[in-house]
Every structure is written in structure tokens, then in C-alpha cells.
LUMFIGU-37680 format. One line per field, with one value per residue: residue number from 1; y, x, z of N, C-alpha, C, O in turn. Coordinates in Angstrom, 3 decimals. Layout:
REM LUMFIGU-37680
seq c(NUM, ...)
n_py c(Y, ...)
n_px c(X, ...)
n_pz c(Z, ...)
ca_py c(Y, ...)
ca_px c(X, ...)
ca_pz c(Z, ...)
c_py c(Y, ...)
c_px c(X, ...)
c_pz c(Z, ...)
o_py c(Y, ...)
o_px c(X, ...)
o_pz c(Z, ...)
END
This chain:
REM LUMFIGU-37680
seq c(1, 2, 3, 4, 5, 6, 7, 8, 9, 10, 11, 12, 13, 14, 15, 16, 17, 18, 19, 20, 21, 22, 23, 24, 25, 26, 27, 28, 29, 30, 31, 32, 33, 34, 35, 36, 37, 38, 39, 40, 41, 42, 43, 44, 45, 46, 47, 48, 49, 50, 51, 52, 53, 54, 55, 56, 57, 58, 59, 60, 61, 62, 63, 64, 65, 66, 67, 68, 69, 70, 71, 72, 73, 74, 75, 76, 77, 78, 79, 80, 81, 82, 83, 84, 85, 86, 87, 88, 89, 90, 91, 92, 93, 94, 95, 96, 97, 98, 99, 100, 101, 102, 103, 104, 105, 106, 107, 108, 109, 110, 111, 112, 113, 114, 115, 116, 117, 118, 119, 120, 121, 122, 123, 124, 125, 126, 127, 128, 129, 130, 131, 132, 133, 134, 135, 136, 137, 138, 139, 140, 141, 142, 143, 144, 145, 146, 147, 148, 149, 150, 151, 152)
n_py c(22.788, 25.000, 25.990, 29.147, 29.494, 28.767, 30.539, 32.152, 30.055, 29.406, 31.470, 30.596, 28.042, 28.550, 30.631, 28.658, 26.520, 27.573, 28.734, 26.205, 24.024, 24.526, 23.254, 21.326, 22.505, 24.949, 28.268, 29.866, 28.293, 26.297, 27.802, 28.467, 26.691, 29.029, 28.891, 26.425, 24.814, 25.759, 24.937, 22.524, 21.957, 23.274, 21.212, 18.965, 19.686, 19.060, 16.321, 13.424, 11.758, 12.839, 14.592, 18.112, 19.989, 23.705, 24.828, 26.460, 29.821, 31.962, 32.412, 32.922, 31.357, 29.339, 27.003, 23.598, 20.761, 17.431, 14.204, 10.871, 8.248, 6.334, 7.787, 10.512, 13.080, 15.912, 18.855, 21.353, 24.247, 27.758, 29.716, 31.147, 30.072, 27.851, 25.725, 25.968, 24.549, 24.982, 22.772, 20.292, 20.164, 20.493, 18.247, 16.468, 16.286, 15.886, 13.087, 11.846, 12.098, 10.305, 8.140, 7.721, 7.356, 4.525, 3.607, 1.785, 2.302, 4.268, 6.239, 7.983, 10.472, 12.421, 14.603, 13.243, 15.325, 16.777, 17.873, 19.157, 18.548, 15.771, 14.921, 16.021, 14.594, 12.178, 12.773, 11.885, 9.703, 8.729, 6.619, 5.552, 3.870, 3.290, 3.065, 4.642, 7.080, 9.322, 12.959, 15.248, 17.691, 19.390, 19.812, 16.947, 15.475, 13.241, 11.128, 9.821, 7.146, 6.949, 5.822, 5.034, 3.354, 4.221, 3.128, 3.527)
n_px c(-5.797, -4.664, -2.797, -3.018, -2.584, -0.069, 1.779, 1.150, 1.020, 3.553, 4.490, 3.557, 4.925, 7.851, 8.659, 8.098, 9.474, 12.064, 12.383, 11.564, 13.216, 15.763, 17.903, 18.026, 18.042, 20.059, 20.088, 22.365, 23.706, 22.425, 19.939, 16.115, 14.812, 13.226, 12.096, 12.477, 10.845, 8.517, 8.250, 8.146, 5.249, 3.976, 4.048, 3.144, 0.827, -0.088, 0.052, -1.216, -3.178, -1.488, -2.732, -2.957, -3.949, -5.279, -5.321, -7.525, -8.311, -10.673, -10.826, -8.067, -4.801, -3.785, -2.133, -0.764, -1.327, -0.407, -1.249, -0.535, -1.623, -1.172, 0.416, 1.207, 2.198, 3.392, 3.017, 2.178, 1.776, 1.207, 3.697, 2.217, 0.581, 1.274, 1.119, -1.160, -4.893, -5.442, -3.294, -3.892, -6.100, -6.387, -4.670, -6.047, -8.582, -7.305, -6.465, -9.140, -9.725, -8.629, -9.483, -11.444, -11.229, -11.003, -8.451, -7.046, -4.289, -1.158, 1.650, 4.167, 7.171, 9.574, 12.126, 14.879, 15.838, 13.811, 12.408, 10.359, 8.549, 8.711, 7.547, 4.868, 3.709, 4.064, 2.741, -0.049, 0.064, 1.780, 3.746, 7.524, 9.368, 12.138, 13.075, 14.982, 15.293, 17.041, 16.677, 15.444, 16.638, 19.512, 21.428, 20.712, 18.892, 18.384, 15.123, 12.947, 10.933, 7.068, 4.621, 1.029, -2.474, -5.597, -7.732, -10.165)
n_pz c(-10.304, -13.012, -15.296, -15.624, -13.069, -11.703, -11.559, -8.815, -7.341, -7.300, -5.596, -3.676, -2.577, -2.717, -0.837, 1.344, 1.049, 1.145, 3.921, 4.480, 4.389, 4.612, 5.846, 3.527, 1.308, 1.004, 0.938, -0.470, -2.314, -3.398, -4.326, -4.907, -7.157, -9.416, -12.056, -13.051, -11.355, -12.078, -14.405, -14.064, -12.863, -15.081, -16.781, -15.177, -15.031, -17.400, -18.348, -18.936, -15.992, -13.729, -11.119, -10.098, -7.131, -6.036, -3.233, -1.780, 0.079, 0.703, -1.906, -2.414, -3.496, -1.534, -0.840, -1.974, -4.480, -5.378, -7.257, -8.321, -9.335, -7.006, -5.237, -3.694, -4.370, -4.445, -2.052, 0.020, 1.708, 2.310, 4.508, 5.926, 6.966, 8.137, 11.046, 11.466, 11.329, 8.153, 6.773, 7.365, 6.782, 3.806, 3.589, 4.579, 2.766, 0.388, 0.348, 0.613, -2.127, -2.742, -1.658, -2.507, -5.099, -4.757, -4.072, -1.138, -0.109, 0.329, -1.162, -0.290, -1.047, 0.975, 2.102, 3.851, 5.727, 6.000, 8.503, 9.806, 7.984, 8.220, 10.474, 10.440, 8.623, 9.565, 12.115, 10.856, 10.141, 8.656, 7.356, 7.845, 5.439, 5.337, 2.577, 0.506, -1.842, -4.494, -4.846, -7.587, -8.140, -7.701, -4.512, -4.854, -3.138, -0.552, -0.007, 1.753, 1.859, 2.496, 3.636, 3.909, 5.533, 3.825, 4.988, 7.078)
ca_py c(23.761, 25.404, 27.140, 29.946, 29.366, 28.346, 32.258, 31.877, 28.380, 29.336, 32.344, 29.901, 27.348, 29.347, 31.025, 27.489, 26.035, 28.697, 28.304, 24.477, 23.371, 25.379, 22.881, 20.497, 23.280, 26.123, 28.874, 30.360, 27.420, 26.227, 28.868, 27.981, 27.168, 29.205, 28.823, 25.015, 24.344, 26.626, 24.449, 21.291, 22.390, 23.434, 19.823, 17.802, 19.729, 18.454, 15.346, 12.517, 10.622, 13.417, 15.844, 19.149, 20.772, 24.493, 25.453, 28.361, 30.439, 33.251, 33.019, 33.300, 30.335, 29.033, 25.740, 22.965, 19.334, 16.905, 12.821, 10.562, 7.075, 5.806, 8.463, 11.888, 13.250, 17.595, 19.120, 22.606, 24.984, 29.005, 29.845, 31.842, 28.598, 26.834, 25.302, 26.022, 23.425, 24.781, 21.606, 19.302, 19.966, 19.957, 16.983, 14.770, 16.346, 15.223, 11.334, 11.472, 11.751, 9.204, 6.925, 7.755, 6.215, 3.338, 3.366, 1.721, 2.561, 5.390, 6.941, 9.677, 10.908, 13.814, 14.676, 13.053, 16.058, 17.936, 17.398, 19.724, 17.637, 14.110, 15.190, 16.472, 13.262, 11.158, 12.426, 12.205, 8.268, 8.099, 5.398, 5.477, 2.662, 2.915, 2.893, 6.129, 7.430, 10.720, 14.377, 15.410, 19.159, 19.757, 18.570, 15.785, 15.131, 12.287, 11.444, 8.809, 7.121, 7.050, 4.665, 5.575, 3.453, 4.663, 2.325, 3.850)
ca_px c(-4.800, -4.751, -1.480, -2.985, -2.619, 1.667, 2.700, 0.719, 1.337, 5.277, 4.774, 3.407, 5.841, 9.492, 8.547, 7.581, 10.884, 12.896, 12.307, 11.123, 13.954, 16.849, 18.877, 18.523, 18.611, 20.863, 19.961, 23.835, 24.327, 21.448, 18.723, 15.160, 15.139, 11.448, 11.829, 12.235, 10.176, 7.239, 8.443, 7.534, 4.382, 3.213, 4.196, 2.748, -0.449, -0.768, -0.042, -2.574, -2.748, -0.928, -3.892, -2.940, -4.727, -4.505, -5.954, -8.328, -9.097, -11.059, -10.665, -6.843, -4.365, -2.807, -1.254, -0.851, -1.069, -0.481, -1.259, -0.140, -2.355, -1.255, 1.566, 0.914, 3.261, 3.522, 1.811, 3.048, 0.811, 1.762, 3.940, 1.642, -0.981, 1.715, 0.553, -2.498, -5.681, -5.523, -2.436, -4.229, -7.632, -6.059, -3.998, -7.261, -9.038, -6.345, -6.502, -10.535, -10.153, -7.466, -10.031, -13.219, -10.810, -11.054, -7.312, -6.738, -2.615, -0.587, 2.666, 4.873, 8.578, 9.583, 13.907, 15.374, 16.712, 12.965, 11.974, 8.791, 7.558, 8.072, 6.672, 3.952, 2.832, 4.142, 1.475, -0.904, -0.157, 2.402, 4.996, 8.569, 9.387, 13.459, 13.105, 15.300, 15.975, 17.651, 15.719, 15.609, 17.394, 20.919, 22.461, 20.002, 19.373, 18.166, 14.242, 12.791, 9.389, 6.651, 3.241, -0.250, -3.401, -6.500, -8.605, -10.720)
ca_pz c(-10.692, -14.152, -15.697, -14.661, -11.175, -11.487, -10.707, -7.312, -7.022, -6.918, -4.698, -2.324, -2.394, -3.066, 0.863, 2.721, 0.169, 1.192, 5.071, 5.541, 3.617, 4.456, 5.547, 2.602, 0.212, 1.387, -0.402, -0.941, -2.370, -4.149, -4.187, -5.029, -8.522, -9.702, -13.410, -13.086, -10.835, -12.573, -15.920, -13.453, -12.820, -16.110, -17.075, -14.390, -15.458, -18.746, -17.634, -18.290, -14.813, -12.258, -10.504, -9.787, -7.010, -5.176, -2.105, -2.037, 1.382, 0.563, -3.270, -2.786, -3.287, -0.360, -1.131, -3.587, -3.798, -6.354, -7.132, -9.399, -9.236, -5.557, -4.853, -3.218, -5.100, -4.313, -0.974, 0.515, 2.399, 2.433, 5.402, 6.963, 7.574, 9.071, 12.828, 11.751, 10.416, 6.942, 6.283, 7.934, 6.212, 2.816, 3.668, 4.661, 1.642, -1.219, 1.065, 0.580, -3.485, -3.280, -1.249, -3.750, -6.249, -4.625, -3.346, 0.161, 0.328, -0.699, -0.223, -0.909, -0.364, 1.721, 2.369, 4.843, 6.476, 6.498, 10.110, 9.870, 6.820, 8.505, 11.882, 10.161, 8.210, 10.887, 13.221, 10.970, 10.071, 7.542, 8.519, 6.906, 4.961, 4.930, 1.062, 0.228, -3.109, -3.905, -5.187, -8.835, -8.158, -6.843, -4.630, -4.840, -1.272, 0.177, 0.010, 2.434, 1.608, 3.688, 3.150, 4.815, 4.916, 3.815, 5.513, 8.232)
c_py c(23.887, 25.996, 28.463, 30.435, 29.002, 29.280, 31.897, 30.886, 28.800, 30.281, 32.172, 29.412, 27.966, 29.861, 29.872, 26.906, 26.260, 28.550, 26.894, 23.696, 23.628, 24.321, 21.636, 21.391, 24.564, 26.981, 30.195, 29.810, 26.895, 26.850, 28.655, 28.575, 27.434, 28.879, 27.270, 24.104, 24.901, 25.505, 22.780, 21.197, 22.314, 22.295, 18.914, 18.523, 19.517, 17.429, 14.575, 11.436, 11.432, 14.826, 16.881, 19.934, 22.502, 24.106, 26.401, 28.515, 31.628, 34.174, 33.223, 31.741, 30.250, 27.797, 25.023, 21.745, 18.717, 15.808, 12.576, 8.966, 6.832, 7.089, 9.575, 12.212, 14.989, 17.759, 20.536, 23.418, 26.435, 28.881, 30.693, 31.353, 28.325, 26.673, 25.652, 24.930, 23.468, 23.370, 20.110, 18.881, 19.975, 18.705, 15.877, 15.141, 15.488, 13.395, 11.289, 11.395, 10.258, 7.788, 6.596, 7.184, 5.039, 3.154, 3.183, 1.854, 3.407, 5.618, 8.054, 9.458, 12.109, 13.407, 14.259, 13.959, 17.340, 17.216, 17.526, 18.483, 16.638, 14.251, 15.561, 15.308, 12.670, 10.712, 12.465, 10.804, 8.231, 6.783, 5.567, 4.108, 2.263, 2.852, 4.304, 5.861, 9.171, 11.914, 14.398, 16.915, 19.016, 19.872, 17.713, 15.154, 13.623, 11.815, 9.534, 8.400, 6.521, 5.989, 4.780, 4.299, 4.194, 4.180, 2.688, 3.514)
c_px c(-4.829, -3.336, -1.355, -2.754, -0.416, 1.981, 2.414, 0.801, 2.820, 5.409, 3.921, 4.446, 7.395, 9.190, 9.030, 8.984, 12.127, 13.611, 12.521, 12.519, 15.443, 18.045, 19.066, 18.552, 19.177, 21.084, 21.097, 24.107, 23.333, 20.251, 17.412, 15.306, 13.676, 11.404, 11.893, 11.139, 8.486, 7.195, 8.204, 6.143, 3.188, 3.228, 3.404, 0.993, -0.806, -0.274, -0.659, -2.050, -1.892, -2.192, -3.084, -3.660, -4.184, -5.590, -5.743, -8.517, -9.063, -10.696, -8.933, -6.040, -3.409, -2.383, -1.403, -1.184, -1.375, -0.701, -1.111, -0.557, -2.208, -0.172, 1.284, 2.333, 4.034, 2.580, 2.891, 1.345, 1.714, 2.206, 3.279, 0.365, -0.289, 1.202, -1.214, -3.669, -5.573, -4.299, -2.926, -5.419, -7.513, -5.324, -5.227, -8.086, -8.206, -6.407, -7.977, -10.510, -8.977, -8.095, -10.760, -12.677, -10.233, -9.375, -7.162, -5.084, -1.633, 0.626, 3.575, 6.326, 8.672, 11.603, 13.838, 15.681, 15.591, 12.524, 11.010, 7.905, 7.389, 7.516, 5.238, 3.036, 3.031, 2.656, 0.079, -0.924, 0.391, 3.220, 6.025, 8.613, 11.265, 13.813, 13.768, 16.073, 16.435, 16.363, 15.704, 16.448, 18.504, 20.563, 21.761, 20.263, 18.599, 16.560, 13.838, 11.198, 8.809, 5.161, 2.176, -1.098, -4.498, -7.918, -9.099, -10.520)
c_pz c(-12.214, -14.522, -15.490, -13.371, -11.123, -10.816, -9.421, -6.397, -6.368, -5.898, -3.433, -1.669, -2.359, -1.261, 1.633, 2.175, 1.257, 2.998, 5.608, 4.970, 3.440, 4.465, 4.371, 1.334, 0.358, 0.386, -1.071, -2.010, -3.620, -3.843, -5.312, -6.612, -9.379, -10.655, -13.665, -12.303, -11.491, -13.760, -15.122, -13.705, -13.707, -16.744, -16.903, -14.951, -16.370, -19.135, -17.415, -17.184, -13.508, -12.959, -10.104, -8.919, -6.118, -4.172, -1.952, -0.533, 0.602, -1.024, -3.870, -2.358, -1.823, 0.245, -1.991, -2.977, -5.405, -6.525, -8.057, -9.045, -7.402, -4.949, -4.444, -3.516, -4.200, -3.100, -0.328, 1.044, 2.572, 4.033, 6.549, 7.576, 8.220, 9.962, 12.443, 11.286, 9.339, 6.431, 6.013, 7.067, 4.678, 2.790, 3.302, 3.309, 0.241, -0.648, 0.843, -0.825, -3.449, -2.804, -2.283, -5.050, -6.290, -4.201, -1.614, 0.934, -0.541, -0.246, -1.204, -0.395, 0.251, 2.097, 3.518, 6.352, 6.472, 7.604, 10.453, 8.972, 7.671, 9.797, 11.537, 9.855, 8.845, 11.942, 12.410, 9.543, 9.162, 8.591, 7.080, 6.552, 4.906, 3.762, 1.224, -1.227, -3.426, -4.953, -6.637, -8.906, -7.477, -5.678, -4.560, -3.748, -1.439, 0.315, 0.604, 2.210, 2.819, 3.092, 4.194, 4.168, 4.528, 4.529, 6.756, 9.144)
o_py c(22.819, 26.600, 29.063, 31.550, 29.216, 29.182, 31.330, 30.830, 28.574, 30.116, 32.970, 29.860, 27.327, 29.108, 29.887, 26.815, 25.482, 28.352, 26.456, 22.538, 23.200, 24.281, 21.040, 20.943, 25.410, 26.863, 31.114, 30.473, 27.188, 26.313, 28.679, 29.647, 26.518, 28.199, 26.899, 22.985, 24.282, 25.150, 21.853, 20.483, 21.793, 22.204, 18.162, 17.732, 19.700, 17.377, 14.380, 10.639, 10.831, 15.460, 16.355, 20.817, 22.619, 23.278, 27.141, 27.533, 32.201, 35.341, 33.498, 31.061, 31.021, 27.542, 25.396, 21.461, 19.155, 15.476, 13.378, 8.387, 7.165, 7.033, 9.961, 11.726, 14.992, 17.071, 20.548, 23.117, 26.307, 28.237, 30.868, 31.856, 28.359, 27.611, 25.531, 24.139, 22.357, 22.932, 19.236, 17.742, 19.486, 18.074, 15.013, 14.132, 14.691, 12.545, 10.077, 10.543, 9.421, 6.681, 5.520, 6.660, 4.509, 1.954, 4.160, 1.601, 3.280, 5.318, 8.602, 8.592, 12.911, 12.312, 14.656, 13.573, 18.497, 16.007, 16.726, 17.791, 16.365, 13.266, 15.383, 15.005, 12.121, 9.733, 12.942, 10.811, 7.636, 6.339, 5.664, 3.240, 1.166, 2.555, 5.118, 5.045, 10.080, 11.501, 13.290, 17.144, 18.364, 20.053, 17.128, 14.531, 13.099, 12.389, 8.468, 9.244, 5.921, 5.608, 4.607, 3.942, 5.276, 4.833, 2.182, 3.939)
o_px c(-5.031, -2.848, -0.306, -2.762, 0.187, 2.411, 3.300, 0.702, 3.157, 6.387, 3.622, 4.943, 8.038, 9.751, 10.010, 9.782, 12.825, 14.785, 13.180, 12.634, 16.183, 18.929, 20.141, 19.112, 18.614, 21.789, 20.811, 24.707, 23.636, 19.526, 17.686, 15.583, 13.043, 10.379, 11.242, 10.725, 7.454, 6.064, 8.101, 5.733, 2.082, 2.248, 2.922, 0.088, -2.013, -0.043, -1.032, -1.113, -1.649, -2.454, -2.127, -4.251, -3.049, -6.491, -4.760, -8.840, -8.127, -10.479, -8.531, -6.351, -2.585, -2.280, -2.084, -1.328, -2.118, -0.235, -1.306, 0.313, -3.123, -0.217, 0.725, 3.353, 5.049, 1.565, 4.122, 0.189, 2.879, 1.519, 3.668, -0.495, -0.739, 0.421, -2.191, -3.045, -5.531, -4.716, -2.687, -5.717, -8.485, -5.448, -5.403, -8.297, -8.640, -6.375, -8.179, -11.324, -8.814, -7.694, -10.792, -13.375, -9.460, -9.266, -7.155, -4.776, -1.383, 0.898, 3.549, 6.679, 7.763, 12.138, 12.980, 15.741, 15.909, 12.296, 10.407, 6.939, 6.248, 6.839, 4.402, 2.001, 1.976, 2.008, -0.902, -1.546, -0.261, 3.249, 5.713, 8.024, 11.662, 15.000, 13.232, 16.902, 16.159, 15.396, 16.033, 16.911, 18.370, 19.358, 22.326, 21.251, 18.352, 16.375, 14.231, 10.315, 9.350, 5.083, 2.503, -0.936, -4.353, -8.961, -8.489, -11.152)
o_pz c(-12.791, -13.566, -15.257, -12.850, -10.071, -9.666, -8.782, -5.171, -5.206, -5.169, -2.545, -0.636, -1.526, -0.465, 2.376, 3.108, 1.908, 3.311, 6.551, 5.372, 2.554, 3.609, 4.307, 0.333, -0.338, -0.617, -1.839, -2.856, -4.776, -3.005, -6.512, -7.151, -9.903, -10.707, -14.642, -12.608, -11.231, -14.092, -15.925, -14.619, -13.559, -17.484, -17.750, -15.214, -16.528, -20.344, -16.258, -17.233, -12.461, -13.981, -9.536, -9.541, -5.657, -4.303, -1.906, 0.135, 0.045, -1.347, -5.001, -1.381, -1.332, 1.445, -2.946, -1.788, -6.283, -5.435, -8.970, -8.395, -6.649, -3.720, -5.471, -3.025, -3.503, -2.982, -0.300, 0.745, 2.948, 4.825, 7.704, 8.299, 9.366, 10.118, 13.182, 10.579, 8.811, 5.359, 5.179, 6.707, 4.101, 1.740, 2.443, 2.638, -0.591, -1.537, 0.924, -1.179, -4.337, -3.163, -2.879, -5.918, -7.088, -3.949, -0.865, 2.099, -1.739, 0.917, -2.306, 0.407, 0.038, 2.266, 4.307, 7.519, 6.747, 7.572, 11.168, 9.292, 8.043, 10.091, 12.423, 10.450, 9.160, 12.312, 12.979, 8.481, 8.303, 9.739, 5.893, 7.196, 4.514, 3.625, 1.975, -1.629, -2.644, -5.594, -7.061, -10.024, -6.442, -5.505, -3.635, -3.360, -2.525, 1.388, 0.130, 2.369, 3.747, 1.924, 5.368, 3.001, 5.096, 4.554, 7.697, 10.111)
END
């Protein structure tokens, strides 16, 4: 991901946000915040030590993903992949650079109260850990960590 890429980056994510996330961010209430989250972004990319990547089909972005030494930090896929392989096949891609750098255990957070998200990594070998700490944006929900190996 480049700074170039943020606009498209956000008019991935603000959709799948918007939807996957309704009920931990109700958007009456707190409505997807683009200019902070774009000002994340442009951050985490110049950033020695957190990766930035998109995902391209057909030249056009259509999701993100981010790492930060052992942590899978950022991961979203456009809502119009959902159910489909593109999640899956960027998922195991961003877990193959995280092997090639020699990492055998990783983990990430995801809200408590997304159901799609943890069903998603669930089946595809996270394990919760009961560790919960809360969000960085209003109302600062609830974020449950999860721990995968990498080990074949």
C-alpha cells in the first residue's frame, strides 16, 4: 500500500465498516469516521515495522491488510467479495509473509460483538484467547484476541 492507494483503501473499508460492524458501531450514533481513519492509514504507512498491503483483482483494489512484527493488525475485503475465496486467499497470503519471516505464532483482535469477523477466522484456525481490550474510536467497544499457529 502506498498513500496513494488510502482514497480506495477507505472506499473499501467505510462499505464492509458500515455493514459488518453495524452493531458495534451504529452509524446514528457513531458514523464511520473516514478522515481519521484515512489519517491512520497514512501513518501506519510510514511506519518503520507495520506493512501495509492492498489487494488487487484486476488492477483494482479490493481489500487491505496490515502487520506489525507478530500481530495481523488491519484485514477487510470489499463487500462485494464477501462469501467468496477472494478473503480467504488474501488471508492465507498475508499468514505466508508472516511465515517467510520466520514467525511460527501470531494474533490479532477483532470486536467482540463482530460475529462475521470471528466466524470467519475461527474457521480458518484462529482460537480466542479471552484476553479483551477495548477499540481506539468511540464508543470503544470491546476487542477480543485471537492467536493462530503458523506451523503446518
Amino acid at each position: 500500500m502506498t498513500l496513494d492507494d488510502v482514497a480506495d483503501v477507505i472506499a473499501v473499508q467505510e462499505p464492509g465498516a458500515v455493514r459488518g460492524l453495524a452493531e458495534v458501531f451504529p452509524q446514528d450514533t457513531y458514523p464511520f469516521p473516514r478522515d481519521e481513519v484515512a489519517a491512520r492509514w497514512r501513518q501506519e504507512i510510514a511506519t518503520p515495522g507495520i506493512d501495509c498491503f492492498v489487494v488487487l483483482l484486476d488492477d483494482t483494489i479490493a481489500g487491505f491488510a496490515a502487520i506489525r512484527g507478530d500481530e495481523f493488525v488491519h484485514f477487510g475485503i470489499a463487500v462485494g467479495h464477501w462469501g467468496g475465496h477472494v478473503a480467504q486467499d488474501a488471508h492465507d497470503a498475508v499468514l505466508d509473509i508472516l511465515r517467510e519471516r520466520g514467525l511460527r505464532h501470531v494474533w490479532l483482535t477483532v470486536f467482540t460483538k463482530n460475529g462475521r469477523g470471528r466466524r470467519f477466522y475461527e474457521k480458518l484456525g484462529w482460537k480466542p484467547t479471552g484476553d479483551r481490550t477495548r477499540g481506539t474510536f468511540a464508543p470503544y467497544p470491546e476487542l477480543l484476541r485471537y492467536e493462530r499457529s503458523l506451523e503446518n
